[in-house]
C-alpha positions as CSV (number, residue, x, y, z in Angstrom):
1,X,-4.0,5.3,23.2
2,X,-6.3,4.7,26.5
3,X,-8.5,6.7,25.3
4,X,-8.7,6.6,21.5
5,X,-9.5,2.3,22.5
6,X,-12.3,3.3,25.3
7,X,-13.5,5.5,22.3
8,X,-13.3,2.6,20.3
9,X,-15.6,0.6,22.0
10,X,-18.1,3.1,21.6
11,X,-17.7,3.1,18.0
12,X,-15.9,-0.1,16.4
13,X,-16.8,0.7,13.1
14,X,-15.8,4.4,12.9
15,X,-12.5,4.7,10.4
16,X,-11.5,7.6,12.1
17,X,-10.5,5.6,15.3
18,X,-9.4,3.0,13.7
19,X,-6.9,4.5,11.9
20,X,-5.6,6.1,14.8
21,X,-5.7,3.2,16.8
22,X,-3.8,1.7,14.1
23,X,-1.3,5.3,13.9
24,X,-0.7,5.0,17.7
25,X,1.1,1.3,17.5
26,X,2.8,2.3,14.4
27,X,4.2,4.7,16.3
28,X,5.3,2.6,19.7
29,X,6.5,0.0,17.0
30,X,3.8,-2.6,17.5
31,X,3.6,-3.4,13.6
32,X,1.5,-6.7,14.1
33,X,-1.1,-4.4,16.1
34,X,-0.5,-1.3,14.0
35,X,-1.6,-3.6,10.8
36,X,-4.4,-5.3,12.4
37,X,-6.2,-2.0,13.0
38,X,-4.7,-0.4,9.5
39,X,-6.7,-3.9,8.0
40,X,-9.7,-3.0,10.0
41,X,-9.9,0.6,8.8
42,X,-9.8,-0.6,5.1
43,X,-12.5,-3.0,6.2
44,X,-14.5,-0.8,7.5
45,X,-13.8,2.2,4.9
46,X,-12.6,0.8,1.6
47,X,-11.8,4.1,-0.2
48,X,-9.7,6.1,3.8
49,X,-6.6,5.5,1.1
50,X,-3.9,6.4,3.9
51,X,-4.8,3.9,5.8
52,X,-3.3,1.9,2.7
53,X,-0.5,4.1,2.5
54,X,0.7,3.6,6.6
55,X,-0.3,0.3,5.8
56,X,2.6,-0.4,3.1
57,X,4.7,2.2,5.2
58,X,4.5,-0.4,8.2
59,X,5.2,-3.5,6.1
60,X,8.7,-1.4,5.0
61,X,9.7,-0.9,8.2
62,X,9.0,-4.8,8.9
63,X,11.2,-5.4,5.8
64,X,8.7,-6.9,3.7
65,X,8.5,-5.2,0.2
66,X,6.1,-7.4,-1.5
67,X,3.4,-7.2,1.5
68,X,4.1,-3.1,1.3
69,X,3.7,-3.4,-2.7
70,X,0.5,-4.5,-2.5
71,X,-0.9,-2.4,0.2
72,X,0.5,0.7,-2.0
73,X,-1.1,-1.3,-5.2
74,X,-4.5,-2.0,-3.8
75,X,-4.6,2.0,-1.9
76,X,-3.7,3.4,-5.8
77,X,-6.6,0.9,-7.1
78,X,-9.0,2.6,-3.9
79,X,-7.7,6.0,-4.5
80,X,-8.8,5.9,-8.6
81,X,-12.6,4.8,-7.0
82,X,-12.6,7.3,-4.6
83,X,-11.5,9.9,-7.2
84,X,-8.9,11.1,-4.7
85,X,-5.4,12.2,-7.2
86,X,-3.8,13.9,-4.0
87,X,-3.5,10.2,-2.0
88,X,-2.9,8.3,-5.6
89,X,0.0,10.6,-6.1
90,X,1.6,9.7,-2.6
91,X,0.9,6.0,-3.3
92,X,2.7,6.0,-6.3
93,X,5.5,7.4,-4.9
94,X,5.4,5.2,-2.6
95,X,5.4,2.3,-4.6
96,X,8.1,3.8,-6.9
97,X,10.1,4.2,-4.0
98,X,10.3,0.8,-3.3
């Protein structure tokens, strides 16, 4: 985490970090961090469609469905732009899921 941050600051708009910022407080179960930085990648890089995906996996593991429904709505909406059917797919299971 150290590092990915001091990398951060070198680059505060790159996705990449971002989203594993964002992957590394999901994991030590700091949601509210883990969705700020999962909120700045999509900022940053509308169509990085996982980021929606963790995104609406974080909000289900905070218990709130409607806030993961639209994160898995919004990433489906950014994966039909971005032409990618392989991240769509896994949003819509996602969202079907539910």
């Amino acid at each position: 985490m150290e590092q990915l941050q001091k990398m951060l600051e070198r680059e505060p708009n790159d996705p990449f970090l971002l989203y594993g910022v964002a992957m590394e407080h999901k994991k030590a179960g700091l949601h509210t961090d883990a969705i700020e930085f999962f909120e700045k990648t999509i900022a940053v890089d509308s169509g990085y469609c996982y980021a929606f995906y963790q995104l609406g996996q974080t909000y289900e593991e905070m218990g709130d469905t409607a806030l993961a429904k639209k994160a898995y709505e919004d990433g489906i909406v950014a994966a039909k732009v971005k032409g990618d059917d392989h991240a769509k797919s896994e949003l819509e299971t996602a969202l079907a899921m539910l």
